[in-house]
Each structure stands twice: as structure tokens, then as C-alpha cells.
C-alpha positions as CSV (number, residue, x, y, z in Angstrom):
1,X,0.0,0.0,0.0
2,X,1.5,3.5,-1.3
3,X,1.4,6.0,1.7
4,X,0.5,9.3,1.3
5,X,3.5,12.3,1.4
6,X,2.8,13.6,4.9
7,X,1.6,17.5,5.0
8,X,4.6,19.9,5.9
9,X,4.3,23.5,7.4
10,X,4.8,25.2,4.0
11,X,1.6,23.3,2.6
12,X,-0.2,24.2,6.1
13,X,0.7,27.7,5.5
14,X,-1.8,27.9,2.5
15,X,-4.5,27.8,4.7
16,X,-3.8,31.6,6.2
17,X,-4.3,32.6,2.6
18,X,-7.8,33.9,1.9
19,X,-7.4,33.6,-2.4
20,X,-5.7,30.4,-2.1
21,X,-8.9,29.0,0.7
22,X,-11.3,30.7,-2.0
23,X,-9.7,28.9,-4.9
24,X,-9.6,25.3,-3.0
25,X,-12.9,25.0,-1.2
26,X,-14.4,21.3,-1.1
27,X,-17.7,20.2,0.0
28,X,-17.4,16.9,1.9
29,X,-20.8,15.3,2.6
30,X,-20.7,13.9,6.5
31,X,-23.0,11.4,7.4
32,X,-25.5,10.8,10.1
33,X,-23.0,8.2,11.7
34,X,-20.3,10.5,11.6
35,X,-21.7,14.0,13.4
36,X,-21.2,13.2,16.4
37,X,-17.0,12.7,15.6
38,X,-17.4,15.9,13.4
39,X,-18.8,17.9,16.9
40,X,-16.1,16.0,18.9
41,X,-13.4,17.4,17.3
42,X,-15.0,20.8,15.9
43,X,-15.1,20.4,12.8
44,X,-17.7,22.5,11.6
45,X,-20.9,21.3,9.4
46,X,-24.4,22.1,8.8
47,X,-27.9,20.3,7.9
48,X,-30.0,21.0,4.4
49,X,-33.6,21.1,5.0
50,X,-34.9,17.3,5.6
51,X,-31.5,16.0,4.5
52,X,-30.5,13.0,6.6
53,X,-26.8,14.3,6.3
54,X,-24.9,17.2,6.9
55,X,-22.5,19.0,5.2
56,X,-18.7,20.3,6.2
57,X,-16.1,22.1,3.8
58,X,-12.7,21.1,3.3
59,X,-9.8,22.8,1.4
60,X,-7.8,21.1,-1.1
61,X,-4.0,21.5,-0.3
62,X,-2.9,18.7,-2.8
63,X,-3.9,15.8,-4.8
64,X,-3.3,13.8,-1.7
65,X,-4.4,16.1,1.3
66,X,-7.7,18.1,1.8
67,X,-7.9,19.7,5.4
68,X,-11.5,20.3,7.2
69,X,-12.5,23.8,8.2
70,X,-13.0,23.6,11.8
71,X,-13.9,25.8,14.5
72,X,-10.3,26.9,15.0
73,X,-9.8,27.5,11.6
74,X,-12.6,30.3,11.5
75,X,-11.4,32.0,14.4
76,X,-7.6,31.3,12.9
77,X,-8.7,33.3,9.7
78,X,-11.3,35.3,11.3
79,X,-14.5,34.3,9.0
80,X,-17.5,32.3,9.7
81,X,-19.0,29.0,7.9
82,X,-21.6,30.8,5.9
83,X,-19.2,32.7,4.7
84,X,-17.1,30.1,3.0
85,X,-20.2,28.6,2.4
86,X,-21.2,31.2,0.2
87,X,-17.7,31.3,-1.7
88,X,-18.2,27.5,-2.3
89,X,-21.7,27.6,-4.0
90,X,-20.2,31.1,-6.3
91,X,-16.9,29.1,-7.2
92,X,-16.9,28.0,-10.7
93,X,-17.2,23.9,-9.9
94,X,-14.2,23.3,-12.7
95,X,-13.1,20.8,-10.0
96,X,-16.3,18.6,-10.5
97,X,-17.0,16.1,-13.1
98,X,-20.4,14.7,-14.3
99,X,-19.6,11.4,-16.5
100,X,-21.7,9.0,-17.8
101,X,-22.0,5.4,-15.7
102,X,-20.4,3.7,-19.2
103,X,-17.1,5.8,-19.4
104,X,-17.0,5.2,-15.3
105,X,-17.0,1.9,-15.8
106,X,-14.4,1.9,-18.7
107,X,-11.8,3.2,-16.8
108,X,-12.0,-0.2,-15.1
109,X,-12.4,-2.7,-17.9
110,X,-13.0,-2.5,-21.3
111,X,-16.4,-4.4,-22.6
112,X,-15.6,-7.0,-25.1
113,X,-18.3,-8.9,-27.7
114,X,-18.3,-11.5,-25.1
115,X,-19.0,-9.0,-22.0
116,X,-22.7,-9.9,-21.1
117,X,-25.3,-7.3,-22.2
118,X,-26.5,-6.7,-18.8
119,X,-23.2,-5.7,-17.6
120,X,-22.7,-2.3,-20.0
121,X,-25.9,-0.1,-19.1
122,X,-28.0,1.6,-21.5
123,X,-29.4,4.1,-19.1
124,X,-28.2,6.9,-19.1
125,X,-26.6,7.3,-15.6
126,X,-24.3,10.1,-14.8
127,X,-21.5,10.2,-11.5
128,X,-20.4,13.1,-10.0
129,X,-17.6,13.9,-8.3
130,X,-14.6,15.8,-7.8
131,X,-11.9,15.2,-10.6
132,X,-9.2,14.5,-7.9
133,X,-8.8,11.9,-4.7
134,X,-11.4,13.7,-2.7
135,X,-14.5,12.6,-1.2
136,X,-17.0,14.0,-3.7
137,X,-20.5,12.3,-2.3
138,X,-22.2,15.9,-2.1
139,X,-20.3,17.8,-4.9
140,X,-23.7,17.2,-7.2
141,X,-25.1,20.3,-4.2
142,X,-23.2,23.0,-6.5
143,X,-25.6,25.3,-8.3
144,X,-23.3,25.1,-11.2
145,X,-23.6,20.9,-11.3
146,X,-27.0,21.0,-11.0
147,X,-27.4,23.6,-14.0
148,X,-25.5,21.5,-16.1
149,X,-27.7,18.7,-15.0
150,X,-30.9,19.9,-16.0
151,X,-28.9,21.6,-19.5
152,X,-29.1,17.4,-20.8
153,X,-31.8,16.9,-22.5
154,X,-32.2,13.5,-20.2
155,X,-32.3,15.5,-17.1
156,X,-34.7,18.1,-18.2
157,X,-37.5,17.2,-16.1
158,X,-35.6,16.3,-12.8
159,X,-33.7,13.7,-11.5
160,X,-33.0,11.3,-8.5
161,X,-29.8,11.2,-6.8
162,X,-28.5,8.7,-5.1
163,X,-25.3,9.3,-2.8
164,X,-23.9,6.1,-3.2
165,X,-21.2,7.0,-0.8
166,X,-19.5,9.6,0.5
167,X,-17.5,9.8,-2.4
168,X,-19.4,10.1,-5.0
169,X,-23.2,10.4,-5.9
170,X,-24.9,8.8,-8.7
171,X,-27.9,10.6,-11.1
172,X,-31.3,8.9,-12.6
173,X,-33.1,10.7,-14.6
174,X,-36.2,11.0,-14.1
175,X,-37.3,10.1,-17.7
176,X,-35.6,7.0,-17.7
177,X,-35.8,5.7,-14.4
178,X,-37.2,2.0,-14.4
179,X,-39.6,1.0,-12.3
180,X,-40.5,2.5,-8.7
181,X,-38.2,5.0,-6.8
182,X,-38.8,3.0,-3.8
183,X,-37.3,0.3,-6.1
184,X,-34.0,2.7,-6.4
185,X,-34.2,3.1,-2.2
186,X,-34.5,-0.8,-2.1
187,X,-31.3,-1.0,-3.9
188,X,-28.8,1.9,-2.9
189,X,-29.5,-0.2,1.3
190,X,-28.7,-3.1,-0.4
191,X,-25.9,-2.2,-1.6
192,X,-25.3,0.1,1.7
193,X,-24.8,-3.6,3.5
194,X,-22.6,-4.9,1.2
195,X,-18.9,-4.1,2.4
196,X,-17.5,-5.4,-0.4
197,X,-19.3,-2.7,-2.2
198,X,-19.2,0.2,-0.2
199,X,-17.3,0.1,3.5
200,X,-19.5,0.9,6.3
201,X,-17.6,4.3,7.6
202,X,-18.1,5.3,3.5
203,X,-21.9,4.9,3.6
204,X,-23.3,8.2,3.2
205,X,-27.0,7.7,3.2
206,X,-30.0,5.3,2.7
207,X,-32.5,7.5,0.6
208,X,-33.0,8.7,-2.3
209,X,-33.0,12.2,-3.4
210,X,-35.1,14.1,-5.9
211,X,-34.0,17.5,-7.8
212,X,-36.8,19.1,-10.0
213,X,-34.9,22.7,-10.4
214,X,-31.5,23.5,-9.2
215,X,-30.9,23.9,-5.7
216,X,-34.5,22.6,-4.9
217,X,-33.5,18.8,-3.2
218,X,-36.5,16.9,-1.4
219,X,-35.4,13.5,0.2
220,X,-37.8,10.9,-0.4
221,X,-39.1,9.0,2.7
222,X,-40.7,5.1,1.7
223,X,-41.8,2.7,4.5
């Protein structure tokens, strides 16, 4: 296993910069399991109307590190979490990618006439995350992702979204969604129990999500 260069003071020092923090501003999306360790050690996060999850900020300091803004932090650069919340959802998102399930899925084999049909998806499913090793499981929140999103003719009329962990989320649109939603709930908590799938501290949330205009999200509750 390849460890990770450890952080040095110079990279730290970035953080004292207010264009460098505004340039390098991550969402991360924190789950319901893990706000209690966020409070614990101050990092700092918020809820989104009925969202079952919250949401913290991180900034980017290298393709290998991303530090979380915590309490100290603010007081350390004397702002406030709305603040840089703000500067997050004006930032340009050229740090998030929306790609199609198919060339997802060919960055890790390449289909072949003898790959079986139901194994290269004709629905059009999109993944969004950040273009780097960060966790991207809420990036698709960006007002400039979800305009892009509803730009495709597929996603015109809404989509679902299902954060399939917390590093990445995955997009059905509504138009070509098969069968019931509730079918699409059914599935992401199956696969949520599956640790070969997704491990259980990377499990972001077990409902789905529904987006009919940017910035409008509405989770979707099924007994």
C-alpha cells in the first residue's frame, strides 16, 4: 500500500491565505453516523432542510491532502462557515466532473463482444464527483452541477440522486428511471450492506434524493 506524502508546514501555510482558501474549497458530505466525531473534534458542518446528512467544507492543499474547516480555523482566519459557504456555491465547480456510468465503468475494464449485455448499461446514468482523490459524495449540491444537470436533454425534467457514498453520488433521470423510486431506495440499502461494495464508515445515506430545479432537493421517505 502506497502511503501518502505527509503535510509539511509550507503546505499548512496555505490555509492563512484567503485567495488560495477561495480557490480550493471542497464540500465533503458527513454522514448521520459520523456528526457526532465531526462535533467531537470541531469540525464545523451544517444540515440542508430534511437531509438525513450534513455538510462540512474542506480545502484542497494537494492531490493527496484536503484539510477540514473547523472551529479553530474560522477563528484562525477570522470568518465564519456561511461565509465560505457562500464562496463555495459562487466558485466556478471546474473541480467537478459529471460522466456517464459507461465511461466510469471503462476506466476499469473495457467491454468486449463476449461481455454480457446486462453488464454495460444503456441508461443513461451520470456520476459526480470531484476530478481528484477527494470525497466528492455531495459535490452534485453545486448550483453550477446542478445547471448543467438539468442543460441534458435526459435530465430536463428532474432527476433522482443517489449518494452512493460519501465519495461520489450517482444521477437517474427521471425520464428514464425503471420501475418505482422506492425500487431505487430498495437497492442503494442493499448495496449500503454490502462491504464489499461500499465500506460501512463510507456509507453516506439510505434514501433517495429528488432534484426538479436546481438547488431545490427533497429527500424521499418510503416505509
Amino acid at each position: 500500500m502506497i502511503s501518502k506524502p505527509r503535510l509539511t508546514d509550507d503546505m499548512l501555510s496555505h490555509l492563512y491565505d484567503p485567495t488560495y482558501v477561495k480557490n480550493n474549497l471542497e464540500i465533503r458530505l458527513v454522514p448521520e453516523h459520523k456528526l457526532q466525531e465531526y462535533k467531537d473534534n470541531h469540525r464545523c458542518y451544517m444540515k440542508l432542510g430534511n437531509a438525513d446528512f450534513g455538510v462540512g467544507l474542506a480545502i484542497r492543499i494537494n492531490n493527496d491532502w484536503g484539510v477540514t474547516v473547523t472551529e479553530d480555523f474560522l477563528r484562525a482566519n477570522a470568518t465564519d462557515f456561511e461565509t465560505l459557504w457562500q464562496t463555495w456555491l459562487s466558485s466556478d465547480a471546474d473541480n467537478i466532473s459529471i460522466r456517464t456510468m459507461n465511461d466510469m465503468l471503462a476506466t476499469f475494464f473495457q467491454p468486449t463482444k463476449d461481455t454480457p449485455e446486462e453488464c454495460t448499461p444503456t441508461v443513461p446514468l451520470y456520476v459526480v464527483t470531484y476530478n481528484h482523490n477527494s470525497p466528492g459524495g455531495a459535490a452534485v449540491l453545486h448550483p453550477a452541477v446542478q445547471k448543467k444537470l438539468f442543460s441534458m436533454p435526459q435530465c430536463q425534467n428532474g432527476f433522482y440522486i443517489l449518494f452512493s457514498s460519501i465519495f461520489e453520488s450517482i444521477i437517474v433521470p427521471k425520464t428514464y428511471s425503471h420501475g418505482s423510486v422506492k425500487e431505487l431506495q430498495d437497492m442503494l440499502r442493499e448495496i449500503n450492506t454490502r462491504e464489499d461494495i461500499v465500506a460501512t464508515q463510507n456509507v453516506a445515506t439510505n434514501f433517495v434524493y429528488e432534484c426538479t430545479a436546481p438547488c431545490a432537493l427533497e429527500r424521499l421517505v418510503f416505509e
